[in-house]
MDTraj code that builds the backbone (N, CA, C; nanometers):
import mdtraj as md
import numpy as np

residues = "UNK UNK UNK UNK UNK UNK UNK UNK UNK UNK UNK UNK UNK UNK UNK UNK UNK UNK UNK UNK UNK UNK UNK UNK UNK UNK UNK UNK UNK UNK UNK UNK UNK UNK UNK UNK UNK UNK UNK UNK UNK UNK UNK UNK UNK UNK UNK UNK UNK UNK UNK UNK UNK UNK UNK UNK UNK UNK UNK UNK UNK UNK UNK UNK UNK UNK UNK UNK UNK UNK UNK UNK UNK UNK UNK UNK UNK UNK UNK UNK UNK UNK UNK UNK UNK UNK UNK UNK UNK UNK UNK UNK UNK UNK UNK UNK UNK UNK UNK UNK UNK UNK UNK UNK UNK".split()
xyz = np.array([
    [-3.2674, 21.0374, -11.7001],
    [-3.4013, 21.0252, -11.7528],
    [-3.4869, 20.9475, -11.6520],
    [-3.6273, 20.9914, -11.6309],
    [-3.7224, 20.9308, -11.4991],
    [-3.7215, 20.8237, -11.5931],
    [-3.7987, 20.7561, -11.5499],
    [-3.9109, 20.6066, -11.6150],
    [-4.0178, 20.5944, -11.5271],
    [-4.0851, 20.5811, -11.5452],
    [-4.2457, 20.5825, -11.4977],
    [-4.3567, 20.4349, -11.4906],
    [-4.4044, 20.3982, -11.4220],
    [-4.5561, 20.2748, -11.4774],
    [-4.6520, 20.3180, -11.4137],
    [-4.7196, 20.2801, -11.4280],
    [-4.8638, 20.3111, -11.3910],
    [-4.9363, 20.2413, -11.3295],
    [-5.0180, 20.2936, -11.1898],
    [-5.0238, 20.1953, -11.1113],
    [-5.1724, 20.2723, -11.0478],
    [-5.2692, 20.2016, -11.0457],
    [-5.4002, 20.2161, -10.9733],
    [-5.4710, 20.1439, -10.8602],
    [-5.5666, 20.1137, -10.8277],
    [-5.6658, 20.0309, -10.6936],
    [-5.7569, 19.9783, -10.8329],
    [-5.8099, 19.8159, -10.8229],
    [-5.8877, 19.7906, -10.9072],
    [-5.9891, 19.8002, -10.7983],
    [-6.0801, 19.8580, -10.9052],
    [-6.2432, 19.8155, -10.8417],
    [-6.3071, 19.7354, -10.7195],
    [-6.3252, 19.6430, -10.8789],
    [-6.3596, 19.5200, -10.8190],
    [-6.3155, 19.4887, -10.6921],
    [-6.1921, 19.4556, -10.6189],
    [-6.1504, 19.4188, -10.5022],
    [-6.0660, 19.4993, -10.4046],
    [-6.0328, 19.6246, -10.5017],
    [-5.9525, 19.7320, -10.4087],
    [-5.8220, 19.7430, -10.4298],
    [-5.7388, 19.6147, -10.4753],
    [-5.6062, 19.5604, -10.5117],
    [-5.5208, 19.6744, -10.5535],
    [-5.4350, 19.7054, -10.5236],
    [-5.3235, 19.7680, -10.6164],
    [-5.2673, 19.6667, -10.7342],
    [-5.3373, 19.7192, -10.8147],
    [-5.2511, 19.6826, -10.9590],
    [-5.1918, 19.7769, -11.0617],
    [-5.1211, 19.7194, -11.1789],
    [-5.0317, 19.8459, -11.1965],
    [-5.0455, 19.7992, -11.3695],
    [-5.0262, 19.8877, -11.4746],
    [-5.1067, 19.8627, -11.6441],
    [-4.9640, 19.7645, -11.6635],
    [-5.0102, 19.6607, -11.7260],
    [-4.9268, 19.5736, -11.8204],
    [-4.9400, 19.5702, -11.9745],
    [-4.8823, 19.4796, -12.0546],
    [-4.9267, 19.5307, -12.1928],
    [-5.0562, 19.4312, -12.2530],
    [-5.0891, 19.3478, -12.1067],
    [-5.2415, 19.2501, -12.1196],
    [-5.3310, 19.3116, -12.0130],
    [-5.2792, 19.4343, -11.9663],
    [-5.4127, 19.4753, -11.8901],
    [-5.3132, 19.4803, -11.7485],
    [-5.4470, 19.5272, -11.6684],
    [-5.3777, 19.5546, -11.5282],
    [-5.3715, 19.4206, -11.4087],
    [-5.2877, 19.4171, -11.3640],
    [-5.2315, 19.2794, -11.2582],
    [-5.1677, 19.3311, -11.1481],
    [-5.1632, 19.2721, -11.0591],
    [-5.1272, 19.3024, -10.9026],
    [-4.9659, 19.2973, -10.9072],
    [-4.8597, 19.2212, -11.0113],
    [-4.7493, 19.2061, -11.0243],
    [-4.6704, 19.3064, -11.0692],
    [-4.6059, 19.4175, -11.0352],
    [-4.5329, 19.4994, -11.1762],
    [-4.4586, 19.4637, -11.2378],
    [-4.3877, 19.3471, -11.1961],
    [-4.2833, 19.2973, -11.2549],
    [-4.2710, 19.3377, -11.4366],
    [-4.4035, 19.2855, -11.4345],
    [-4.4388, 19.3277, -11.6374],
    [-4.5139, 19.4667, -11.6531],
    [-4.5201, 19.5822, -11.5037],
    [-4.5798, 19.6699, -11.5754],
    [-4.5252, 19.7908, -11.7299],
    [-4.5722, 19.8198, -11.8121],
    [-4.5500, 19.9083, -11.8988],
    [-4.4575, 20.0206, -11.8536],
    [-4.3037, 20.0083, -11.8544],
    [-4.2413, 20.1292, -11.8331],
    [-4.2187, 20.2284, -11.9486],
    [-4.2642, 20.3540, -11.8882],
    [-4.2909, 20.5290, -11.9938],
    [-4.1532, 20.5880, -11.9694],
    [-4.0801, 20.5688, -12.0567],
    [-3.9554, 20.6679, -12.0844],
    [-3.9499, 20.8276, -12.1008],
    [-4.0362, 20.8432, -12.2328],
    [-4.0475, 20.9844, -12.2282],
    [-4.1859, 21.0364, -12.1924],
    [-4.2358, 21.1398, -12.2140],
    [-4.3335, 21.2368, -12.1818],
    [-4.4500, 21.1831, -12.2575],
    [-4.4507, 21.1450, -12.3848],
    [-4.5254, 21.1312, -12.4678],
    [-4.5480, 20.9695, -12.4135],
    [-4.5032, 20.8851, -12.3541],
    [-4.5488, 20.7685, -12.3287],
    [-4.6040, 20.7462, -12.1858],
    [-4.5805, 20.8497, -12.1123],
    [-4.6557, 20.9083, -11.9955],
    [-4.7819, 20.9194, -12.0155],
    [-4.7954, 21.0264, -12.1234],
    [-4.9350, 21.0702, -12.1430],
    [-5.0287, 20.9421, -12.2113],
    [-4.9520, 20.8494, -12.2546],
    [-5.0306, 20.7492, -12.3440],
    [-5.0945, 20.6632, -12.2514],
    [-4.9895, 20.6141, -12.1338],
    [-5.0027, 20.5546, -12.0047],
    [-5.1095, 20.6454, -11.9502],
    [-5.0988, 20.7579, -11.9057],
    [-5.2438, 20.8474, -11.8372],
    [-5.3568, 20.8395, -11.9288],
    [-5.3467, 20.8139, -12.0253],
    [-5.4848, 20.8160, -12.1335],
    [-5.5529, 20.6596, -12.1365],
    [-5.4533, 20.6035, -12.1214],
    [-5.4993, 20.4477, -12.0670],
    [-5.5339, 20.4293, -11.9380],
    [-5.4815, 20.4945, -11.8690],
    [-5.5693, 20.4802, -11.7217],
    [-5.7045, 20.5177, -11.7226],
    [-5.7000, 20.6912, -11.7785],
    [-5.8350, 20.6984, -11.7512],
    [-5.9251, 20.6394, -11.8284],
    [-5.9201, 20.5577, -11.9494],
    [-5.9968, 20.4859, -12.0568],
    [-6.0344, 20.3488, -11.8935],
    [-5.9944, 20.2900, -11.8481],
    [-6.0245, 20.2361, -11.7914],
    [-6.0682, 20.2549, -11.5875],
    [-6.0909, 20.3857, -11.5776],
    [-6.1613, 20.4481, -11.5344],
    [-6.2720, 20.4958, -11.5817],
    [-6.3275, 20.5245, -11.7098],
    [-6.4334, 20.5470, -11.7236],
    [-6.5104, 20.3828, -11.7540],
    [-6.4110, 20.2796, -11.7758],
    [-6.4971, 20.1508, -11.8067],
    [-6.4822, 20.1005, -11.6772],
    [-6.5173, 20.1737, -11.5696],
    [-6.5156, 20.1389, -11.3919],
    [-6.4394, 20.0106, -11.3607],
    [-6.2666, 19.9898, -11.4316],
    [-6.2273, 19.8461, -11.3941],
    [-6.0928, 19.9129, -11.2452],
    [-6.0987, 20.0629, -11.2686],
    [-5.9678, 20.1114, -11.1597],
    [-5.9902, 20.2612, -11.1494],
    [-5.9637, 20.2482, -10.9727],
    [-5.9443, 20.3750, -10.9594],
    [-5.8307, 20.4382, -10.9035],
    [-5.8175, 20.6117, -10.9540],
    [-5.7210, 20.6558, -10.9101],
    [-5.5714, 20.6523, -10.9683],
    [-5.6039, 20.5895, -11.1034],
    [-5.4674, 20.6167, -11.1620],
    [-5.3521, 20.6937, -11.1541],
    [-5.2328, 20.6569, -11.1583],
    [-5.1090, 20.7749, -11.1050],
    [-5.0113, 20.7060, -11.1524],
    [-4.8891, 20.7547, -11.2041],
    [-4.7586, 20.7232, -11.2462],
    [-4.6813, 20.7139, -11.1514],
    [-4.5795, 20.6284, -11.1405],
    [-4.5335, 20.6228, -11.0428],
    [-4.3500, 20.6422, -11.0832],
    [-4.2494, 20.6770, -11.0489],
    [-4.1374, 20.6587, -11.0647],
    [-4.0661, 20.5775, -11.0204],
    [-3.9942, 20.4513, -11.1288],
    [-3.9248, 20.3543, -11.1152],
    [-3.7495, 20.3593, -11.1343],
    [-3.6955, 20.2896, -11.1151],
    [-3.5877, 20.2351, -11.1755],
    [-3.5478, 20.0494, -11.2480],
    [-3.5220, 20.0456, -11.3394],
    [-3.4748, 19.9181, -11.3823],
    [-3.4007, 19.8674, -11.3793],
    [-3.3898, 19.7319, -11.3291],
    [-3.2974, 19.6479, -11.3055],
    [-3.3104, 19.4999, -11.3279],
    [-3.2349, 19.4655, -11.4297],
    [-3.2158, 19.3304, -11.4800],
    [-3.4106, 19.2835, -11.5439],
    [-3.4509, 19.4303, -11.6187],
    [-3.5890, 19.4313, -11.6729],
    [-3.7259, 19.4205, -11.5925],
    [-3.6582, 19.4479, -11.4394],
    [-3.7891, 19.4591, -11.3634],
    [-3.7977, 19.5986, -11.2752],
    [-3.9218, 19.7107, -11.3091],
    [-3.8910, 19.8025, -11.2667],
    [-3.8911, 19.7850, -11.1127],
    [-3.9105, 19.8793, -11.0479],
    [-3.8813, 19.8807, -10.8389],
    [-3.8854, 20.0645, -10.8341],
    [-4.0007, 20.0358, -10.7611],
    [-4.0261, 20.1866, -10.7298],
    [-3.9736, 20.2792, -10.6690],
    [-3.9198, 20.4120, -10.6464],
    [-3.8264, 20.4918, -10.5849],
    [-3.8546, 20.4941, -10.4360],
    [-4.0002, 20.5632, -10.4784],
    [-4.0321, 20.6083, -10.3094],
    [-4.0953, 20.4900, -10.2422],
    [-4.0597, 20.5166, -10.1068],
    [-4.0749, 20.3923, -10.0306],
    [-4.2484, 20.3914, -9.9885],
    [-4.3304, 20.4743, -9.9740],
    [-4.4656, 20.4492, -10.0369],
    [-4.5023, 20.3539, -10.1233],
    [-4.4678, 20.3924, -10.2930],
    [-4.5007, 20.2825, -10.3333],
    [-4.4277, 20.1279, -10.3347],
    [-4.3315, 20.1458, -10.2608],
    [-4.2510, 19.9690, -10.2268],
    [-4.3477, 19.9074, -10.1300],
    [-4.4309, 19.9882, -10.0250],
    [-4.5116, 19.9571, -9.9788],
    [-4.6298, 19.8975, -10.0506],
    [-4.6666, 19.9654, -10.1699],
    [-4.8172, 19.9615, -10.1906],
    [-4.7675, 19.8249, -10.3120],
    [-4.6752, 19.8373, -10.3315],
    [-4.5938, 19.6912, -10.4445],
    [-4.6319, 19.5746, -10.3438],
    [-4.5815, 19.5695, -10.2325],
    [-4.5298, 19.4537, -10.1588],
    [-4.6498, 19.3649, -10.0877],
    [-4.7466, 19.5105, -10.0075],
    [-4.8536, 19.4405, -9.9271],
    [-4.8336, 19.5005, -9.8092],
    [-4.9582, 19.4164, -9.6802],
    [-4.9292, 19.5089, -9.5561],
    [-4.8004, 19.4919, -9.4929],
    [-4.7601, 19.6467, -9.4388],
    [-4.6865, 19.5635, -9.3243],
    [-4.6814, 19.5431, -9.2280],
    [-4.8763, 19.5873, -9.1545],
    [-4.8556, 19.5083, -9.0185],
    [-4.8878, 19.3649, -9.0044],
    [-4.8717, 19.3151, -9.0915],
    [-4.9484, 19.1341, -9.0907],
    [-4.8768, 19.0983, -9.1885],
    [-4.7391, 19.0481, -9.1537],
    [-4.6303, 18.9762, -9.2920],
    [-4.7002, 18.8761, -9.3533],
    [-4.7746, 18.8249, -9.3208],
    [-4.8416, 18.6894, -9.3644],
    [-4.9725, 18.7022, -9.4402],
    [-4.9887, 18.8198, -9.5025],
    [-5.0441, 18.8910, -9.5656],
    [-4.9935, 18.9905, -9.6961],
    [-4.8381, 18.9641, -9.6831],
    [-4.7545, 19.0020, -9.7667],
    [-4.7853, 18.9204, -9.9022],
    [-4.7647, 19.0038, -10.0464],
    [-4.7813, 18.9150, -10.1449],
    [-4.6551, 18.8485, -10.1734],
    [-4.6499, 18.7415, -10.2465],
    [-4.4970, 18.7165, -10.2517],
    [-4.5315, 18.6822, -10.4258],
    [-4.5336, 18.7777, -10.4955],
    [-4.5661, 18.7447, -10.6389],
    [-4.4471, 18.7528, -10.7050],
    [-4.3096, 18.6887, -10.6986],
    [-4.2535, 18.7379, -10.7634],
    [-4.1782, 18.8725, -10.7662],
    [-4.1907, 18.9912, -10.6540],
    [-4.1672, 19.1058, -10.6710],
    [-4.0047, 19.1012, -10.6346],
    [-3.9606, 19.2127, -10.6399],
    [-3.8041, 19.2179, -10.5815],
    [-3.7896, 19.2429, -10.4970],
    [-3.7009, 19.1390, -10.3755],
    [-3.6841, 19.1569, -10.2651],
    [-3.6390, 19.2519, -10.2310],
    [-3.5760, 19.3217, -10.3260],
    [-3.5482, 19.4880, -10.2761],
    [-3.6806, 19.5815, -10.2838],
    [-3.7576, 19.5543, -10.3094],
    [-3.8958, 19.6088, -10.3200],
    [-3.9413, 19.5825, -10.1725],
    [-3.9221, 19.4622, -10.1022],
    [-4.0224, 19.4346, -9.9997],
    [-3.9881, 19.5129, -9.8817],
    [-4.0874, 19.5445, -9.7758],
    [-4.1058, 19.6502, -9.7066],
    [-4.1403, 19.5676, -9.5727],
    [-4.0170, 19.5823, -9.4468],
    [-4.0777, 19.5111, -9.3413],
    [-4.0309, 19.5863, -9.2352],
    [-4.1556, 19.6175, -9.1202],
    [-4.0867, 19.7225, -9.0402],
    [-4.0849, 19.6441, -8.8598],
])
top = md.Topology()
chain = top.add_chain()
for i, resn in enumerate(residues, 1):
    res = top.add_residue(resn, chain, resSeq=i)
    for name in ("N", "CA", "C"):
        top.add_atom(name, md.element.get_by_symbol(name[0]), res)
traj = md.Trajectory(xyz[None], top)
C-alpha cells in the first residue's frame, strides 16, 4: 500500500511546506499521511482550498514511507526539497528531519 502527504511552496516566502493537521509547516515530520485513495483526494481538496485562499502554491502528493511515525520521502527529489539546498550546506534546514532524509552531494 503507497502512503502519501502533501506538500506545496508557501506564498508568502516560497518555502516548501507540506499540510499538517494545524496547517502547513516547513517540517514533515507531522505532515498528514493519506493511506487510501479517498484520503488522497481529501488531502488534494485541502490543498486546493488553500490555493484559492493564496496561502500555497502548487500542491502535489508526494510518496512516503514510515518509520518509527515519521514519514521520509521515496524519491530523492523530494529528500531534496525536505532537507534544503545542496549547494550551500549551511543553508540546510536542520528541523528535526531524518537524517536519512538529508541530501548532501
Amino acid at each position: 500500500m503507497s502512503l502519501f502527504i502533501l506538500t506545496a511552496n508557501r506564498l508568502r516566502d516560497g518555502r516548501v511546506v507540506f499540510l499538517t493537521a494545524h496547517g502547513w509547516e516547513e517540517s514533515l515530520r507531522t505532515a498528514i499521511v493519506a493511506a487510501t485513495e479517498a484520503e488522497q483526494r481529501a488531502l488534494e481538496a485541502l490543498g486546493a482550498q488553500s490555493v484559492a485562499m493564496c496561502e500555497v502554491v502548487d500542491p502535489y502528493l508526494v510518496e512516503v514511507e514510515v518509520e518509527n511515525g515519521v514519514p521520509s520521502p521515496l524519491h530523492y527529489r523530494e529528500r531534496i526539497r525536505a532537507s534544503g539546498p545542496t549547494v550551500r550546506p549551511d543553508l540546510a534546514r536542520r528541523d528535526g528531519i531524518p537524517e536519512d532524509c538529508r541530501v548532501s552531494l
